[in-house]
Structures are given as C-alpha cells and as structure tokens.
C-alpha positions in Angstrom: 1.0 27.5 10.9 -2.1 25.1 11.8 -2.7 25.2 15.4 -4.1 22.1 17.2 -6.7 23.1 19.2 -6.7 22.4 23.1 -10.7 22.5 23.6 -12.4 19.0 24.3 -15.3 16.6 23.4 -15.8 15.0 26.8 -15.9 11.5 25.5 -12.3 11.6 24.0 -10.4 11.7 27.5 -11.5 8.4 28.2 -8.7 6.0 29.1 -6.5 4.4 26.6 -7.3 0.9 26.4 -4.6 -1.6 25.6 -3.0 -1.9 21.8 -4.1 -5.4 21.8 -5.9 -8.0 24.3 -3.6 -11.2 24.4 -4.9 -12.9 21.4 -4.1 -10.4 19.5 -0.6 -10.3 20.2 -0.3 -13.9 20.4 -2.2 -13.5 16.7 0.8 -11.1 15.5 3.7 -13.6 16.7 2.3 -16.3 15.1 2.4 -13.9 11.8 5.7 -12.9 12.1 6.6 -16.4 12.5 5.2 -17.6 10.1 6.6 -15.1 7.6 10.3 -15.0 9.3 10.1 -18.6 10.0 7.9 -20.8 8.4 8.0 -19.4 5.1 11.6 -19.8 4.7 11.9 -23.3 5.7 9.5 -24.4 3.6 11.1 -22.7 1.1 15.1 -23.4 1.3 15.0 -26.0 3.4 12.4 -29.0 2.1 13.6 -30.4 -1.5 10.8 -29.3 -4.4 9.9 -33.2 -3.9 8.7 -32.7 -0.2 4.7 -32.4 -0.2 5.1 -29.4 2.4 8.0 -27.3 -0.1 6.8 -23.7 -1.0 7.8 -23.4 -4.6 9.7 -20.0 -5.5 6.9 -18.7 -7.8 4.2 -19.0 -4.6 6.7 -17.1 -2.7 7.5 -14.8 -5.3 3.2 -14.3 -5.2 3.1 -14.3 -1.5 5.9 -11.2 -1.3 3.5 -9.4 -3.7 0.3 -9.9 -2.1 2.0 -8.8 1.3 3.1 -5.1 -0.7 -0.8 -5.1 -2.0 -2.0 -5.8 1.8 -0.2 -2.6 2.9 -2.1 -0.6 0.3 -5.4 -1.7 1.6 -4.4 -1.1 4.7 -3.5 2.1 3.6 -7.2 2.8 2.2 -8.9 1.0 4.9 -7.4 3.3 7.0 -8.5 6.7 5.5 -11.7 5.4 4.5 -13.4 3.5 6.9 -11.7 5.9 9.9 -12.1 9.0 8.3 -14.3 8.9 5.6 -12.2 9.8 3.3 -11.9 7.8 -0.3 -9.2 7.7 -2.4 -9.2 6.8 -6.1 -5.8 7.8 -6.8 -3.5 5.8 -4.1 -2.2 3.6 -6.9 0.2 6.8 -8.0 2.2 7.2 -4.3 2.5 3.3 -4.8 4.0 3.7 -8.1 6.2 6.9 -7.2 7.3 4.6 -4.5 8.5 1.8 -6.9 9.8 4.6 -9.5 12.2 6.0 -6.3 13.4 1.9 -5.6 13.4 1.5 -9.6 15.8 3.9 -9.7 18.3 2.8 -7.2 18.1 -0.8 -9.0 18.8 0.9 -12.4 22.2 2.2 -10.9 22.4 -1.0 -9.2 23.3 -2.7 -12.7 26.3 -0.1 -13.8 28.5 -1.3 -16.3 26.8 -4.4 -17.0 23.9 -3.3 -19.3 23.6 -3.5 -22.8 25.7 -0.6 -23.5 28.1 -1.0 -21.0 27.7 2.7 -20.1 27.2 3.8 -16.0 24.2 5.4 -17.4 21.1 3.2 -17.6 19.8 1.7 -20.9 16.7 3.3 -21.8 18.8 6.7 -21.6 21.8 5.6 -24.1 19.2 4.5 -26.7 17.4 7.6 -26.3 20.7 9.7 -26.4 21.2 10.9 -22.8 24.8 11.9 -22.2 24.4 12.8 -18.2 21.5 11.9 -15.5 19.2 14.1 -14.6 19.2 16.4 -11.6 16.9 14.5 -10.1 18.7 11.0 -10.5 21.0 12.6 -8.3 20.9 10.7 -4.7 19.6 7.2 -6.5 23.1 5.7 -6.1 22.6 5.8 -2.6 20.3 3.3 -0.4 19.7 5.0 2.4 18.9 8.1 0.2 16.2 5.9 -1.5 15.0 4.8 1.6 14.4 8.3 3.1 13.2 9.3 -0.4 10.6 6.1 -0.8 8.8 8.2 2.0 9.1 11.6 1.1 8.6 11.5 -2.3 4.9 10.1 -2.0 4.6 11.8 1.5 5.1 15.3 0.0 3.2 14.7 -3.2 0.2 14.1 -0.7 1.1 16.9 1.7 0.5 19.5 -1.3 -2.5 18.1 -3.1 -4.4 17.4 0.3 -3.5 20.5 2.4 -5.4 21.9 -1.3 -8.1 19.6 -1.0 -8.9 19.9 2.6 -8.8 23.5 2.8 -10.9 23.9 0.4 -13.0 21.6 2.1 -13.7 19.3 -0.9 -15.0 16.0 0.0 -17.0 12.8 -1.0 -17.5 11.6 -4.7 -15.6 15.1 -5.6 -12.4 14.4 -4.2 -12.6 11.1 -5.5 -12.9 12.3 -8.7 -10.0 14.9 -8.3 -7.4 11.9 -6.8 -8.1 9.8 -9.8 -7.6 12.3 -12.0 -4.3 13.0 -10.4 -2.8 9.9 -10.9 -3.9 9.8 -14.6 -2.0 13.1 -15.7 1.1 11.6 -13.1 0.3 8.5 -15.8 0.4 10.3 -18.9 3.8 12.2 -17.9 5.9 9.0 -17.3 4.5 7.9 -20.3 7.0 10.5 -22.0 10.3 9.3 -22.8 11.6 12.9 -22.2 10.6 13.0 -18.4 13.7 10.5 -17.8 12.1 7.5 -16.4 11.8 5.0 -19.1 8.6 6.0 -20.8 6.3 2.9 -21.4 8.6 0.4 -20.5 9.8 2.2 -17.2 12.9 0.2 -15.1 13.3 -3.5 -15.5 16.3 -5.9 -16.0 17.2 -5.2 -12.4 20.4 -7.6 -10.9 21.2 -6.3 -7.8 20.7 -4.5 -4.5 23.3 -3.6 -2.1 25.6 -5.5 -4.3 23.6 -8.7 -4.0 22.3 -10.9 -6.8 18.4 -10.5 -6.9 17.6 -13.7 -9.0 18.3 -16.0 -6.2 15.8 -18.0 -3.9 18.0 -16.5 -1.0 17.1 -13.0 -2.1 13.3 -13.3 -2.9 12.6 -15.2 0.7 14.4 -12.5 2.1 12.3 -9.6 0.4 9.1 -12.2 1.3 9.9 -11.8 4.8 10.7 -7.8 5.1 7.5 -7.6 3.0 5.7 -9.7 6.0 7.5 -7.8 8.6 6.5 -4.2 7.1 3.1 -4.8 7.2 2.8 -5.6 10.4 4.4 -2.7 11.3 1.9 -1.1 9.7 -0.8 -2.2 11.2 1.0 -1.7 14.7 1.4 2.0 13.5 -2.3 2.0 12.4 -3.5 0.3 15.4 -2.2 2.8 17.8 -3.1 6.1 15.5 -6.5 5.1 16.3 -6.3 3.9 19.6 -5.2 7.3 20.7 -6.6 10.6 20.8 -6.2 11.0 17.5 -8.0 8.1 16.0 -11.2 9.3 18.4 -11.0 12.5 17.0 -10.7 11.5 13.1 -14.1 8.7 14.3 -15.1 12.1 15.1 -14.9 13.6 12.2 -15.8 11.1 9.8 -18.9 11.3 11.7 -19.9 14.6 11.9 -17.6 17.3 10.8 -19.5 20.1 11.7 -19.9 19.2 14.9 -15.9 19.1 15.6 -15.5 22.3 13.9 -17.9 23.9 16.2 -16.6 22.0 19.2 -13.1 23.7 18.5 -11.2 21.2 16.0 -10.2 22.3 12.8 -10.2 19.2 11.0 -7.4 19.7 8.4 -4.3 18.6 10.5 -5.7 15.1 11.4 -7.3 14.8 8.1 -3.8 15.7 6.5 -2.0 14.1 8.8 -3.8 10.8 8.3 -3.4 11.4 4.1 0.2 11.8 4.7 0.8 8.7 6.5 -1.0 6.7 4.6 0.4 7.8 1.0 3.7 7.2 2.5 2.6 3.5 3.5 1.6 3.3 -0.3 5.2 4.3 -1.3 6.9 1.8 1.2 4.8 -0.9 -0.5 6.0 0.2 -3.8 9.2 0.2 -2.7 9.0 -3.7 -1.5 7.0 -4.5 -5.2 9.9 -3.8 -7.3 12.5 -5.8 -6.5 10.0 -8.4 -6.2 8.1 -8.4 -9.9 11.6 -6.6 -11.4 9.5 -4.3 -13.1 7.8 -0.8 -12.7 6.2 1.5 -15.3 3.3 3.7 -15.6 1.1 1.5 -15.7 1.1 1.1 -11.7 -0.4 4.0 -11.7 -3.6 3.4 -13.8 -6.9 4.5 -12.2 -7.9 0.7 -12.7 -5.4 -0.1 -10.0 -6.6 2.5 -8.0 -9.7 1.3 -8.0 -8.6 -2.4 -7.6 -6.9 -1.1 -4.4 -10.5 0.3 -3.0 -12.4 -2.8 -3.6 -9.6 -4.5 -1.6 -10.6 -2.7 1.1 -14.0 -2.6 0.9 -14.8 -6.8 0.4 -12.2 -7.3 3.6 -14.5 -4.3 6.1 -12.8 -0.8 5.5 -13.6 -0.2 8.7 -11.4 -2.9 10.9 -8.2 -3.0 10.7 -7.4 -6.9 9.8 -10.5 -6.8 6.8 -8.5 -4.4 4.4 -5.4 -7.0 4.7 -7.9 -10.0 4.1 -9.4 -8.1 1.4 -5.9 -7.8 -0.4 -5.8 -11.5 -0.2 -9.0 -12.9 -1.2 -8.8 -10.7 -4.5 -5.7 -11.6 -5.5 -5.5 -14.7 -5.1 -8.6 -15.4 -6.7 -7.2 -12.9 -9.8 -4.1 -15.2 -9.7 -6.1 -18.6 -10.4 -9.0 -17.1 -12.3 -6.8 -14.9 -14.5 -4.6 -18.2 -15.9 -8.5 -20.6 -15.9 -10.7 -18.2 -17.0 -8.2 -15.0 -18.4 -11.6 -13.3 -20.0 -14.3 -13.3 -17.1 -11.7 -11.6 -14.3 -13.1 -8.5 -14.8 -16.6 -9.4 -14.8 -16.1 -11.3 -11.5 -14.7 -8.0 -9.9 -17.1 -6.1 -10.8 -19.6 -8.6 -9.1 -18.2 -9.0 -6.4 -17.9 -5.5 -5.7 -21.6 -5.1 -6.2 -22.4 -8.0 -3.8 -20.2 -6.8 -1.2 -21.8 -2.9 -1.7 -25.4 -4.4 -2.0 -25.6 -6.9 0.6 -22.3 -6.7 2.6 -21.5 -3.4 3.6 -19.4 -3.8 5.7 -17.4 -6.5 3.9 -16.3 -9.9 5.1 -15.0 -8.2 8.7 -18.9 -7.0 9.4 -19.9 -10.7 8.5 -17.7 -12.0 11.0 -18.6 -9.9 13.5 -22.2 -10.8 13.1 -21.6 -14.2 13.2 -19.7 -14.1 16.2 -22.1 -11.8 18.0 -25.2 -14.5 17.0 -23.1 -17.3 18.2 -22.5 -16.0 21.6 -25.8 -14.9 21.8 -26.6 -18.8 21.3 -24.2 -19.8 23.8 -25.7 -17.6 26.6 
C-alpha cells in the first residue's frame, strides 16, 4: 500500500484559483460548437456545390487529427508537468484501437468472406473457436470499460517498475520505446490472435449501425471533438489542484519533495496512468474512423511523431500540445500528397528548430509576444 503523505510545502495550500477566467470558457463553447454544431452543418446540410460545404474526406481528417490532439495532450501532460518523457505512448494508443478493433470485427458476424461468426483473418488461418481473451468483445460497454483498462493497467505495471526503481530521463525513454517495439513485434504474429500484419479492417458496423455513411463519420467527428475537451477539462483541473502543484514540484526538484515528505511514485503513477488511458480512448475514436488498426500504430516512429507534437505546440501549456497535433498533421496531410519524399526531412527540421531556438514551442512564442505587446501598451 503507498501512503500519501500528509506533511506540507507551504506554498501548495494556496487558494485554488478558478478552472478557467471567462474567456476561457467562452473559448471552450465556441469549440464545442463548433464541433457539435458547425461542423455538421457544413457537412449534411450545404450541397457539395455550396462554397462553405465540408467535404466528407476533410471531415473524415478533422475526426483524426482531434484523436491525435488527445495524444499530445496526453504527452504534454506528463512531460511539460512532470518531466516525464515518453517514447512509447503510441502502444496504449494502439491497444486502445486493438480493444475497439475487436468489437468491430464481431460487429460484422455472418457477413464476412466466410460467412462464419468468427472473424476472417481467423478462418483463413484455421481457428475453430475465439480466444479467451476475445471473450467480452461482443459487448460495447465491455469495450468501453476495457478501452481504459487495458492501456491503464499496461501502464500501472510497467511504471509502478519504472518509478520505483527510480529510473528517469533519457533512460526511461529508452525503456518505453523499447516496450512498444517488442508489444510491435508480438501482434506481428499471426498466432497471438489479432490479425498479424494486417490487424482488423473491413469494419461495417457499430451498435448495429452502418459505418460508411456521412451520418456516422460526422457523428464520430463530433464525440471525437467532445472527448478532447473533456480531456483537457480533466487535465486542466489535475493541475489546478493540489496535485498538479505537487507534480510542478517534482518535475522540479525531486529531491527536495522527497525530503519534504512526498514520496513521489503515486502522483508520478498516477499521472502515467491517466494519461495512457487518454492514449487508449483516442485509439478507441481512430478506428472506426480510418477502419483500420494493425501493428504498425505502435511503431516507435509514431511514438516519436506523438512527442514532437507536443513539443512544436509548448509541452508545457495546456492548449500548445493540441495546436501542435494540428500544425503537424496537417502540414504531413498536404506535404505528404505535394512533396511524398521530403515529409521526413521537414519533421526532422522542424523539430530541431523548435529544440534549438523555440523551446518552448509555439505556446512560449505567444506568450512572449503577448507579454512584449502589453509591455508596449503601458
């Protein structure tokens, strides 16, 4: 049992502020509007004619892009408030997707290739019953409760190890992307019973309703929308409470909170917990959205890909990692169809630029900016 402690650093009883000042709140309405709202309209109810229609593919890219914005918020949030950098996160957003996947692959019964109740992959490969563990994915709110817990446990284990061990920095970097690419190499195997290379796909329905409609995909656009903010009104008050000053705490000086009477490992587990679970929710949202997940989701690349979201939006603030998730991918949307063979290159770069002369990503910049023209004002 880890006990919390009860001692104090005088300067975390200060008062809690509010969760938000009025713009800020007026700032979330106007996003869930526009992604309950707007979005939809635009959408379903202008013809594809109308100069203001949202064709189905940018929707389609939108819902995506909102799944990726969790994940950075995800990161954002154990690195730039804890100090704590993962290279692995890409694997509880996969596991996430796998859980969905497999719900989906029930989802089609009868109506596969085969027509067996048993999914494709596992007639062609000679599978006569599902495995144990395909044993709740007929049910949705099973797969809901699962799209948590799966990831969420997964990270319980491997960082109560970690952080008892007290293994930090570029080390337990290393170790979480070396997770993720043995977790890689195992559902690479067709014998693990989920797909091998070519994982789920040729999903139809969910909840008994068609997927390939416009209805469908606006619908998963707008939970998408609405799940992230969620997020960052769960992330926003972690760290706006007790909590959050005591993880700034530790991120700066460990030590110090240790001899103060802390033991860092619950907040530090706590935090790698929730976030991993936030990786597996977004999972959950990609599949039915791309109607496709296999190992490769959980390549170190992505991984990666997921950090230097975070880092060009400002790790540290809460809104950067989101605007981060954005920039890049829609910049590897139109550069990867114009210019397919320099994508890579321009990561890279801008990765460096944003390490080498922007810190604190695009967030910091703001902030500067604003402070300088206030200073000008008064």
């Amino acid at each position: 049992m880890i006990d919390m402690p009860r001692s104090d650093f005088s300067g975390l009883n200060v008062p809690s502020k509010p969760l938000f000042s009025r713009a800020g709140w007026a700032a979330l309405l106007c996003a869930a509007l526009l992604v309950c709202v707007v979005v939809p309209v635009l959408n379903l109810w202008l013809p594809p004619d109308h100069a203001l229609h949202l064709s189905d593919f940018m929707v389609g890219l939108l819902g995506k892009i909102l799944t990726y914005a969790i994940c950075a918020l995800a990161i954002g949030m154990i690195w730039g408030q804890a100090g704590i950098l993962s290279l692995g996160h890409g694997l509880f957003f996969a596991l996430g997707g796998y859980v969905m996947g497999m719900y989906l692959m029930r989802q089609i019964g009868a109506d596969g290739v085969y027509g067996s109740a048993l999914p494709d992959f596992m007639v062609f490969l000679g599978w006569t019953e599902l495995p144990w563990y395909w044993a709740l994915s007929h049910s949705f709110v099973a797969t809901l409760l699962l799209v948590v817990l799966v990831p969420g446990a997964l990270a319980f284990l491997f960082g109560y190890l970690a952080f008892r061990s007290r293994i930090t920095g570029v080390y337990f970097s290393i170790i979480t992307q070396a997770l993720t690419l043995a977790a890689m190499l195992l559902f690479f195997r067709n014998e693990t019973g989920f797909g091998g290379n070519n994982g789920f796909t040729d999903f139809r329905r969910i909840l008994g309703f068609p997927l390939a409609t416009a209805e469908m995909r606006v619908i998963l656009f707008a939970i998408s929308g609405v799940t992230l903010l969620g997020c960052v009104l769960l992330v926003r008050w972690l760290l706006k409470s007790k909590f959050g000053r005591v993880l700034h705490a530790i991120r700066d000086a460990e030590s110090r909170v240790m001899f103060c009477g802390y033991n860092p490992l619950p907040y530090k587990l706590s935090l790698w917990v929730i976030s991993a679970a936030m990786c597996g929710v977004a999972g959950a949202l990609y599949v039915p959205q791309v109607g496709i997940i296999n190992p490769s989701e959980m390549s170190p690349a992505n991984s990666i890909e997921m950090a230097i979201w975070a880092a060009v939006g400002g790790r540290a603030s809460l809104i950067g990692p989101i605007a981060g998730a954005f920039l890049v991918n829609g910049a590897k949307s139109v550069l990867t169809v114009s210019f397919p063979e320099y994508w890579l290159f321009f990561l890279g770069a801008l990765f460096i630029v944003v390490t080498l002369f922007m810190p604190n990503g695009l967030a910091g910049v703001a902030q500067q900016a604003w402070a300088k023209l206030r200073r000008v004002r008064a």
